[in-house]
PDB file of N, CA, C and O in Angstrom:
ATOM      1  N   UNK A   1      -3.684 -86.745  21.456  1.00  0.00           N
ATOM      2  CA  UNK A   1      -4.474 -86.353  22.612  1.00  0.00           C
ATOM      3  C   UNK A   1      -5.945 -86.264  22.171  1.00  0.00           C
ATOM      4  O   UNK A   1      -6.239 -85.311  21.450  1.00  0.00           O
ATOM      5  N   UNK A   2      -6.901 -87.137  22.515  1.00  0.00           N
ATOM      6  CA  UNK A   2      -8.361 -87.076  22.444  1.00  0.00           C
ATOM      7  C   UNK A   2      -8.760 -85.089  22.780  1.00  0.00           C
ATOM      8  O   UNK A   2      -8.066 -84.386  23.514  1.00  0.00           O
ATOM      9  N   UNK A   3      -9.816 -84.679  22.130  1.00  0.00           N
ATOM     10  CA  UNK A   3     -10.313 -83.981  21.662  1.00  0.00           C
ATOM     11  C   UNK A   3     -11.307 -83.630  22.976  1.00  0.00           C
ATOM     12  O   UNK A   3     -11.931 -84.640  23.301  1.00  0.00           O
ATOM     13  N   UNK A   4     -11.575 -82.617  23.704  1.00  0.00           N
ATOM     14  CA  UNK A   4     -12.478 -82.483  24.399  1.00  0.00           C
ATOM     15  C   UNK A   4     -13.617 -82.267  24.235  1.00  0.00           C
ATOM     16  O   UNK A   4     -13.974 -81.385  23.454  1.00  0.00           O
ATOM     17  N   UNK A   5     -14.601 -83.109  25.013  1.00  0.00           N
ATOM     18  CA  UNK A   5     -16.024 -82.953  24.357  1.00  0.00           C
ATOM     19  C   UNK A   5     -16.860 -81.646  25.201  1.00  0.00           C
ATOM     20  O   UNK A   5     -16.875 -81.527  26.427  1.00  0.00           O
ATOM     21  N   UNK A   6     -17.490 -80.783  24.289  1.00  0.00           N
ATOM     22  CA  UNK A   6     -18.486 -79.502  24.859  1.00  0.00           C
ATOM     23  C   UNK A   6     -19.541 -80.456  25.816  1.00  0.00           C
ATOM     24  O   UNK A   6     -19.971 -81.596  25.637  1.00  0.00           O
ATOM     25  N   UNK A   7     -19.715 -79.656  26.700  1.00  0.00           N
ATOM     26  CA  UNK A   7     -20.612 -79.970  27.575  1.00  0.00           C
ATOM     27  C   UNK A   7     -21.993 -79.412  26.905  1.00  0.00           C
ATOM     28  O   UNK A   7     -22.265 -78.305  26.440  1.00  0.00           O
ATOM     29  N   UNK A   8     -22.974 -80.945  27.074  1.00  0.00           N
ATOM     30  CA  UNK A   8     -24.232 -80.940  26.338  1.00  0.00           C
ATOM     31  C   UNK A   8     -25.214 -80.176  27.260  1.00  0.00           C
ATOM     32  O   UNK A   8     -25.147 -80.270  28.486  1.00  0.00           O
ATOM     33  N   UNK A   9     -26.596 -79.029  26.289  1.00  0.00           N
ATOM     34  CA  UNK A   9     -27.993 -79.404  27.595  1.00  0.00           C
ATOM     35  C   UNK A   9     -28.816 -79.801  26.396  1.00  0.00           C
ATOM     36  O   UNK A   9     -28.637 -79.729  25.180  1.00  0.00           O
ATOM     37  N   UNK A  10     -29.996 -80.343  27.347  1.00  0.00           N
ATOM     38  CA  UNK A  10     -30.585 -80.707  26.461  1.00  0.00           C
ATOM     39  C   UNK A  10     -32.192 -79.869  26.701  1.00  0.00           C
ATOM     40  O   UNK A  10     -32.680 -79.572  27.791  1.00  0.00           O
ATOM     41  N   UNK A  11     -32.740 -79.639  25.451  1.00  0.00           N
ATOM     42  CA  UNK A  11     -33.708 -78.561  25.581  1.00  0.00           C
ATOM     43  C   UNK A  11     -34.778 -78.858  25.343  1.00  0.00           C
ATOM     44  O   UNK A  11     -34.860 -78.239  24.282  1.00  0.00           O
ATOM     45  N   UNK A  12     -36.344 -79.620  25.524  1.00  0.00           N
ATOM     46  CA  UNK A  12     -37.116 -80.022  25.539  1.00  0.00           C
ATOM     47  C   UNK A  12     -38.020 -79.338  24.647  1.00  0.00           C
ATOM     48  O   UNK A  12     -38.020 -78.179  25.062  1.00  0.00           O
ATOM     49  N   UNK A  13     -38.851 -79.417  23.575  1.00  0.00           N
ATOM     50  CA  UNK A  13     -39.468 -78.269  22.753  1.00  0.00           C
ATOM     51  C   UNK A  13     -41.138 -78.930  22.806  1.00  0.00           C
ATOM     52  O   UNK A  13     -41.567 -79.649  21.903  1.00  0.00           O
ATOM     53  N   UNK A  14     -41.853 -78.587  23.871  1.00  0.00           N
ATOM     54  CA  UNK A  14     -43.038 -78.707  24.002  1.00  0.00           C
ATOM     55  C   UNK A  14     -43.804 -77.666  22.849  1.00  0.00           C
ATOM     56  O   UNK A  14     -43.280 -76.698  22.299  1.00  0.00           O
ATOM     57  N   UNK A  15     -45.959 -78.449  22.563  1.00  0.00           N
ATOM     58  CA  UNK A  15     -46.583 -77.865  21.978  1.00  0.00           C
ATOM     59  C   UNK A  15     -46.280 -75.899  21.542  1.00  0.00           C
ATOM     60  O   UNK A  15     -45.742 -75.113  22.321  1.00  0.00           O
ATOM     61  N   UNK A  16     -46.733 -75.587  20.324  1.00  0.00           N
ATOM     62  CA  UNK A  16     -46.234 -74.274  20.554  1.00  0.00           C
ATOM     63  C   UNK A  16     -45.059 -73.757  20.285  1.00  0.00           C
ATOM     64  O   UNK A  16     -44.848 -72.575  20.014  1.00  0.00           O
ATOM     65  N   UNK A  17     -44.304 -74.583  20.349  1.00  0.00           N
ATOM     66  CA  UNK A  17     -42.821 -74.492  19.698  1.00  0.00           C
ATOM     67  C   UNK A  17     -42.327 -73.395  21.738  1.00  0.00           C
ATOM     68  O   UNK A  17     -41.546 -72.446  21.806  1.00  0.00           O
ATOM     69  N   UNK A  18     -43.220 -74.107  23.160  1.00  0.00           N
ATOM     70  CA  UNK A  18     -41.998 -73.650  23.969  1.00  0.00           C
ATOM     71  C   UNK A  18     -40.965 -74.732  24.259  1.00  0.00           C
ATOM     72  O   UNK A  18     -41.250 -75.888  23.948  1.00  0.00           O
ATOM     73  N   UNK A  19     -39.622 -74.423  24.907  1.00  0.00           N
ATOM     74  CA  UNK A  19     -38.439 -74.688  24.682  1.00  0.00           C
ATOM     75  C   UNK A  19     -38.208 -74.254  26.066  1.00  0.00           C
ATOM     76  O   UNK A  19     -38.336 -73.095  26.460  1.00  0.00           O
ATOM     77  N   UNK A  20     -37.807 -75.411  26.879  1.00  0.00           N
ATOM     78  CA  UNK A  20     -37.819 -75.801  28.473  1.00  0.00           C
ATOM     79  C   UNK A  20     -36.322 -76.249  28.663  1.00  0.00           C
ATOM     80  O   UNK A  20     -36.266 -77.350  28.114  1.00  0.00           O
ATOM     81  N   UNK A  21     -35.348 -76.006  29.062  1.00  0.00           N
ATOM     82  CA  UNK A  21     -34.045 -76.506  29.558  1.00  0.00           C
ATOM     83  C   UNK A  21     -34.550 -77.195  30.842  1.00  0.00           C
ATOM     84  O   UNK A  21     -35.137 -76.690  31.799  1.00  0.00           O
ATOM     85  N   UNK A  22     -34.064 -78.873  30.561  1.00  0.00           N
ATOM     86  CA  UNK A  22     -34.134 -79.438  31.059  1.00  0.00           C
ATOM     87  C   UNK A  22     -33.125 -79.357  32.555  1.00  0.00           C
ATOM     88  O   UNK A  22     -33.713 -79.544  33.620  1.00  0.00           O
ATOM     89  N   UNK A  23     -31.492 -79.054  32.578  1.00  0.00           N
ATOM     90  CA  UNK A  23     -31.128 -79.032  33.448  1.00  0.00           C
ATOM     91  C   UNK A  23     -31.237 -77.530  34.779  1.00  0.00           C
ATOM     92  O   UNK A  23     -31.071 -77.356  35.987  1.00  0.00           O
ATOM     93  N   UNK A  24     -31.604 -76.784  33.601  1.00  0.00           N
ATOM     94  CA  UNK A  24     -32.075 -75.131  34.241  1.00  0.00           C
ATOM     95  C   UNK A  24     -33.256 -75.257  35.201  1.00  0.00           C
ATOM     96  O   UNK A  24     -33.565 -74.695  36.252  1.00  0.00           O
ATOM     97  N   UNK A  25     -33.875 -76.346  34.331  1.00  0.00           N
ATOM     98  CA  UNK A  25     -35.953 -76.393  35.133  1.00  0.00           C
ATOM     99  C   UNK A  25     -36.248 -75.000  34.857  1.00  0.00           C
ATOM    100  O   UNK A  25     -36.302 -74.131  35.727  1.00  0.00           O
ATOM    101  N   UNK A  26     -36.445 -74.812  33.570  1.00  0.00           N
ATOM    102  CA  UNK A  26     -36.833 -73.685  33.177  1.00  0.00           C
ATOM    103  C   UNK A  26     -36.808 -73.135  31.254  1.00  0.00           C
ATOM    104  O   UNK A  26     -35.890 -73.196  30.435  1.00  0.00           O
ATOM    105  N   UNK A  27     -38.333 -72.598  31.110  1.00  0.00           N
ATOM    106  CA  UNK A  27     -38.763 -72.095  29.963  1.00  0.00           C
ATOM    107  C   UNK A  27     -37.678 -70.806  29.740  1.00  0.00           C
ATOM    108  O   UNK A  27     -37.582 -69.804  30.449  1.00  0.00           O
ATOM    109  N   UNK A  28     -36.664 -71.251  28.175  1.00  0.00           N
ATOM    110  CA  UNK A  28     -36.075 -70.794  27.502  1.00  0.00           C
ATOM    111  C   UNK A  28     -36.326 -69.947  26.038  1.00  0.00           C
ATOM    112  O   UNK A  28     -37.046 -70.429  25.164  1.00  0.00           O
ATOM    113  N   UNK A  29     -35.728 -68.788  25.895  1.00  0.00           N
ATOM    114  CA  UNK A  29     -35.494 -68.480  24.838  1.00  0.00           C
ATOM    115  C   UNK A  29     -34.777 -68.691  23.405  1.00  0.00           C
ATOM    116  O   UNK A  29     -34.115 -69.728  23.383  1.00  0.00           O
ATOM    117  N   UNK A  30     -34.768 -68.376  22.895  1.00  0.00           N
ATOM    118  CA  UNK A  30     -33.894 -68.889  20.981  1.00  0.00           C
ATOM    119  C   UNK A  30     -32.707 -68.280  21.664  1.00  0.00           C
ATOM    120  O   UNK A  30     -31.668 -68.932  21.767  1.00  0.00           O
ATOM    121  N   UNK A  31     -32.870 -66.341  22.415  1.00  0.00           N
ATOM    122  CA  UNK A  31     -31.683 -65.946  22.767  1.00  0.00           C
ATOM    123  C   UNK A  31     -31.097 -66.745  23.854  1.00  0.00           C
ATOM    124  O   UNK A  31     -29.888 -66.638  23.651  1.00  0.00           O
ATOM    125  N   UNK A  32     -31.224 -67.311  24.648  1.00  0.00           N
ATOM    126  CA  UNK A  32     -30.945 -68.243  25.828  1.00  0.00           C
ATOM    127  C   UNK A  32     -30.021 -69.335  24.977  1.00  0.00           C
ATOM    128  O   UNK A  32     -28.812 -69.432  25.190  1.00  0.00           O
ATOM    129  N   UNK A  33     -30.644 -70.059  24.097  1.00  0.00           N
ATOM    130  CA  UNK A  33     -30.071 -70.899  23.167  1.00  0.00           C
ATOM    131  C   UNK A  33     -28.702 -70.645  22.791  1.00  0.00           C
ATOM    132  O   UNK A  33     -27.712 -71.369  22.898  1.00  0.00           O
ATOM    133  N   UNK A  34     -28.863 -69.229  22.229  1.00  0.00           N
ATOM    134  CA  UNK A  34     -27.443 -68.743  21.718  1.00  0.00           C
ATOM    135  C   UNK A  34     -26.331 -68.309  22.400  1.00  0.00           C
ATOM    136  O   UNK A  34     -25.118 -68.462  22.252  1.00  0.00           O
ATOM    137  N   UNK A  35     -27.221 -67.579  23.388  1.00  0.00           N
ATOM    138  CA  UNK A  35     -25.685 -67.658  24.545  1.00  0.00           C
ATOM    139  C   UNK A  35     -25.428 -68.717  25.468  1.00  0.00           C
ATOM    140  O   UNK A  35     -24.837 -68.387  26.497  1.00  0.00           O
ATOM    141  N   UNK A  36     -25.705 -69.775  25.345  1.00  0.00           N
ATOM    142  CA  UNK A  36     -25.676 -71.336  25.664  1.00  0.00           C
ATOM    143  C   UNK A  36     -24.553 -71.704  24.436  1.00  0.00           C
ATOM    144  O   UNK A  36     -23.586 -72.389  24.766  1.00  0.00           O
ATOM    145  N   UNK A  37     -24.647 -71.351  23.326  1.00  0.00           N
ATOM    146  CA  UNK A  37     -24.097 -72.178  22.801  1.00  0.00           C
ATOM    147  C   UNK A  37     -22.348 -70.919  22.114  1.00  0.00           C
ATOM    148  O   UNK A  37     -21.331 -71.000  21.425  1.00  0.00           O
ATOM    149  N   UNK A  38     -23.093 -69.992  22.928  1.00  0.00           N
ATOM    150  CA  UNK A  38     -21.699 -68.884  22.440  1.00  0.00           C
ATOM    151  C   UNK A  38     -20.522 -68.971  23.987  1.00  0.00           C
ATOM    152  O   UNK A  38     -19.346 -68.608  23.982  1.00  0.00           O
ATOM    153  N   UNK A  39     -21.316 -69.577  25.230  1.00  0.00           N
ATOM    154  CA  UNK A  39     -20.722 -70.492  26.524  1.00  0.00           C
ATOM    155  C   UNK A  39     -19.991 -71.468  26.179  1.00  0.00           C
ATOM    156  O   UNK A  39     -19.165 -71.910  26.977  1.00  0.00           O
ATOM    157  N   UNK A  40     -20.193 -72.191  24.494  1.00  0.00           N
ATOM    158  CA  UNK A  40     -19.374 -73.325  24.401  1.00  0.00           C
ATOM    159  C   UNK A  40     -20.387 -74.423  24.867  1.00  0.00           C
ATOM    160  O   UNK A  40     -19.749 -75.468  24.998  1.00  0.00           O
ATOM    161  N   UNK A  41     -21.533 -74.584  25.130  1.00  0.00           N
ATOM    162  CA  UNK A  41     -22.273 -76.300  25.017  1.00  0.00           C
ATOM    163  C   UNK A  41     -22.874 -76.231  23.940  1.00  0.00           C
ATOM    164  O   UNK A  41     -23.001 -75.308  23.136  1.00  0.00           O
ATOM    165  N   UNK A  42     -23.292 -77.399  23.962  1.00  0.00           N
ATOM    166  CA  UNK A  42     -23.921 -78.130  22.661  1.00  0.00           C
ATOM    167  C   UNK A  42     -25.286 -78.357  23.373  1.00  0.00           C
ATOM    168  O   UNK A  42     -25.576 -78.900  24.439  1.00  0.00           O
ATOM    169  N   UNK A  43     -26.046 -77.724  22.368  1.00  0.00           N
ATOM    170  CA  UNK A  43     -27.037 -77.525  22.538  1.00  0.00           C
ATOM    171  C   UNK A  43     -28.140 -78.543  21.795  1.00  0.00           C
ATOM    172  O   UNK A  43     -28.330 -78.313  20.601  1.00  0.00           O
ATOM    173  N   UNK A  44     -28.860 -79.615  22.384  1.00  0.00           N
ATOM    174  CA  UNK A  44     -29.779 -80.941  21.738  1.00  0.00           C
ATOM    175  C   UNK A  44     -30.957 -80.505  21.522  1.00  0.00           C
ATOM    176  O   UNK A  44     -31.153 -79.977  22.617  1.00  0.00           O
ATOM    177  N   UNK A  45     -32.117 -80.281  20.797  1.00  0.00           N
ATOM    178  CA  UNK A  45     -33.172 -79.953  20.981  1.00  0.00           C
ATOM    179  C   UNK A  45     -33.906 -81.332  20.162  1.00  0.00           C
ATOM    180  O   UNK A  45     -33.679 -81.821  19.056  1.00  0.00           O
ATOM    181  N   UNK A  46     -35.112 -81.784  21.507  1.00  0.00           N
ATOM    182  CA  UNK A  46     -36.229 -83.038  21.600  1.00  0.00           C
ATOM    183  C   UNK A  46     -37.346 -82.276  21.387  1.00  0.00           C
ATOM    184  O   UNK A  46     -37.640 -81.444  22.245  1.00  0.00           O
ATOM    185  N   UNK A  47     -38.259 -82.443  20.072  1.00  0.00           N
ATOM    186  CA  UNK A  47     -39.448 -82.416  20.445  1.00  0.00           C
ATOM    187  C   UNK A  47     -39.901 -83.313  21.082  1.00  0.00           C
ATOM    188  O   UNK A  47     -39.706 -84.454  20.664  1.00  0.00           O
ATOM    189  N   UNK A  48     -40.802 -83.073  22.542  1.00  0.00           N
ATOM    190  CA  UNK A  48     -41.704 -84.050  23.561  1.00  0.00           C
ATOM    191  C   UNK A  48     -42.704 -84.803  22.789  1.00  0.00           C
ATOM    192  O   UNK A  48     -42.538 -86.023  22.809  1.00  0.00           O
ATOM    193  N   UNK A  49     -43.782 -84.326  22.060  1.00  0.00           N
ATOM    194  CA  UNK A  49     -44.209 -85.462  21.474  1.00  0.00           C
ATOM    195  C   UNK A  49     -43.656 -86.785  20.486  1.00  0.00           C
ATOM    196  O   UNK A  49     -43.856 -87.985  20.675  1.00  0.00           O
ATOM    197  N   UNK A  50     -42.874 -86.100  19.345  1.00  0.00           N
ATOM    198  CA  UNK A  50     -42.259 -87.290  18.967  1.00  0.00           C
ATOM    199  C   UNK A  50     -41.455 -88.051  19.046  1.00  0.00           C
ATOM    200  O   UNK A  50     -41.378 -89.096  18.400  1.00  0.00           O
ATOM    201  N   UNK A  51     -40.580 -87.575  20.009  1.00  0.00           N
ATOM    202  CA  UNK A  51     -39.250 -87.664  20.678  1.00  0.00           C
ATOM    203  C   UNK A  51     -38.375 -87.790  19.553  1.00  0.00           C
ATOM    204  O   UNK A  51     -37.473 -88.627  19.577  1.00  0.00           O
ATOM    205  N   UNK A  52     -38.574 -86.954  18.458  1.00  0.00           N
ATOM    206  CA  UNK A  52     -37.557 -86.295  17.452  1.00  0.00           C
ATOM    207  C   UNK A  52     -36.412 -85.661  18.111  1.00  0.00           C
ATOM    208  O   UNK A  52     -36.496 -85.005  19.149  1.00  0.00           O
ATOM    209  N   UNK A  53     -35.376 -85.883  17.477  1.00  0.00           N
ATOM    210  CA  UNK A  53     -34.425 -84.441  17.443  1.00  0.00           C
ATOM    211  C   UNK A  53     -34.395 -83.637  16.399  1.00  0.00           C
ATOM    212  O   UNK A  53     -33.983 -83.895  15.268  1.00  0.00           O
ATOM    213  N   UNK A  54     -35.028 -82.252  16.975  1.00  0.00           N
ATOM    214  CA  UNK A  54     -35.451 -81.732  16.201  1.00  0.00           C
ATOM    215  C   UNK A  54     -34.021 -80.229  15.881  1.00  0.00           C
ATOM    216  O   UNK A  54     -34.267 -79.528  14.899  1.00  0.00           O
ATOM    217  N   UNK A  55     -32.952 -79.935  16.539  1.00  0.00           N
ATOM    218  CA  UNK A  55     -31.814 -79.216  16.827  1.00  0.00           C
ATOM    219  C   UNK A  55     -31.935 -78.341  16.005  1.00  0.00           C
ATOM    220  O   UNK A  55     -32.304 -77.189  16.231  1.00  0.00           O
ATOM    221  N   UNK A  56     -31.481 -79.045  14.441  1.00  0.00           N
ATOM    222  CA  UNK A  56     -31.232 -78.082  12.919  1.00  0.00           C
ATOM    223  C   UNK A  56     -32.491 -77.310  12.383  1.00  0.00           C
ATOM    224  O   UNK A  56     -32.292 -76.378  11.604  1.00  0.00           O
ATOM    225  N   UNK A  57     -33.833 -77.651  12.767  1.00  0.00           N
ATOM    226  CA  UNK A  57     -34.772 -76.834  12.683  1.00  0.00           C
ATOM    227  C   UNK A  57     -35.269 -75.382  13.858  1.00  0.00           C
ATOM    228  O   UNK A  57     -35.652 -74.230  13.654  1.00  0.00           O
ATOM    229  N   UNK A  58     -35.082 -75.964  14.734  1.00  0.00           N
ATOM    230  CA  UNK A  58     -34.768 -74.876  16.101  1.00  0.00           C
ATOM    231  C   UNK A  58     -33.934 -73.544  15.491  1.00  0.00           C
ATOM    232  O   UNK A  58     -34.298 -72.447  15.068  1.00  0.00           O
ATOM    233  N   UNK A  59     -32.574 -74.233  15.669  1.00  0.00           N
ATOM    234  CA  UNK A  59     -31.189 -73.315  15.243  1.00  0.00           C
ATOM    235  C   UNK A  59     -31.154 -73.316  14.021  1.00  0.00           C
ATOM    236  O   UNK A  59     -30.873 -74.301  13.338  1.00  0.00           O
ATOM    237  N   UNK A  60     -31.379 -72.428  13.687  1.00  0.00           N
ATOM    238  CA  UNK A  60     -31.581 -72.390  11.770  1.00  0.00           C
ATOM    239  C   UNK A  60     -29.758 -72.102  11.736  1.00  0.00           C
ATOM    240  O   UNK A  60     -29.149 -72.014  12.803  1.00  0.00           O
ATOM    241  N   UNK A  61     -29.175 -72.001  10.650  1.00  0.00           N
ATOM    242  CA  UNK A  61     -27.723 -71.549  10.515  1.00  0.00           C
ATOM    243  C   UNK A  61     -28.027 -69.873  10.703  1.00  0.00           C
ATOM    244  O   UNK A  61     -29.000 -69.183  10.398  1.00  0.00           O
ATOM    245  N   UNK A  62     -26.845 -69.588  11.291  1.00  0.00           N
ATOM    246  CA  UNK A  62     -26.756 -68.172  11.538  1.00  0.00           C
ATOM    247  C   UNK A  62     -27.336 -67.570  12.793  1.00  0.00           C
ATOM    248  O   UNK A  62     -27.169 -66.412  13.178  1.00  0.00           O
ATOM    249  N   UNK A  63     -28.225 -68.762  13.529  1.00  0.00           N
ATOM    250  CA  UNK A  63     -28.172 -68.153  14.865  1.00  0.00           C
ATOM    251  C   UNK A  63     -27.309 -67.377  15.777  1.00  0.00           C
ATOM    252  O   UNK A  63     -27.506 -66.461  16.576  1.00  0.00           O
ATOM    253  N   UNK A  64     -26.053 -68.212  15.295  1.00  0.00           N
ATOM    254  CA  UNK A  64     -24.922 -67.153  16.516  1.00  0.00           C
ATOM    255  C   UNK A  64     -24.385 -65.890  15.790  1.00  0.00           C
ATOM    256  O   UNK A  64     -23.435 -65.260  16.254  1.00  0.00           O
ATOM    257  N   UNK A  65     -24.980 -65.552  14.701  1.00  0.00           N
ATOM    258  CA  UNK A  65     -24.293 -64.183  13.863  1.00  0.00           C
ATOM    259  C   UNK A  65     -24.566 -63.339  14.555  1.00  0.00           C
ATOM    260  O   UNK A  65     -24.236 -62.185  14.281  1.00  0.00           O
TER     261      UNK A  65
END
């Protein structure tokens, strides 16, 4: 049986290091982040200028501790 996939958002990280949820239409928190991702999605983070994914620097390990 295939594996179910977490439902993605994806989080936009404008100048400044703010952090915009794209499907919310709305400026987010690190805590927002975490209970996003303690909901069970997977959480993408784009920096806008370089169109990096920038995720593992955002969420350092141990965010959800």
């Amino acid at each position: 049986m295939p594996r179910k996939r977490r439902p993605r958002r994806l989080i936009n990280r404008y100048a400044a290091s703010r952090l915009y949820d794209v499907e919310a239409r709305a400026y987010v928190t690190l805590d927002h982040l975490k209970d996003l991702r303690s909901a069970g999605y997977e959480v993408v983070v784009r920096e806008v200028e370089t169109g990096r994914f920038v995720t593992q620097d955002v969420l350092k390990p141990g965010l959800d501790a």
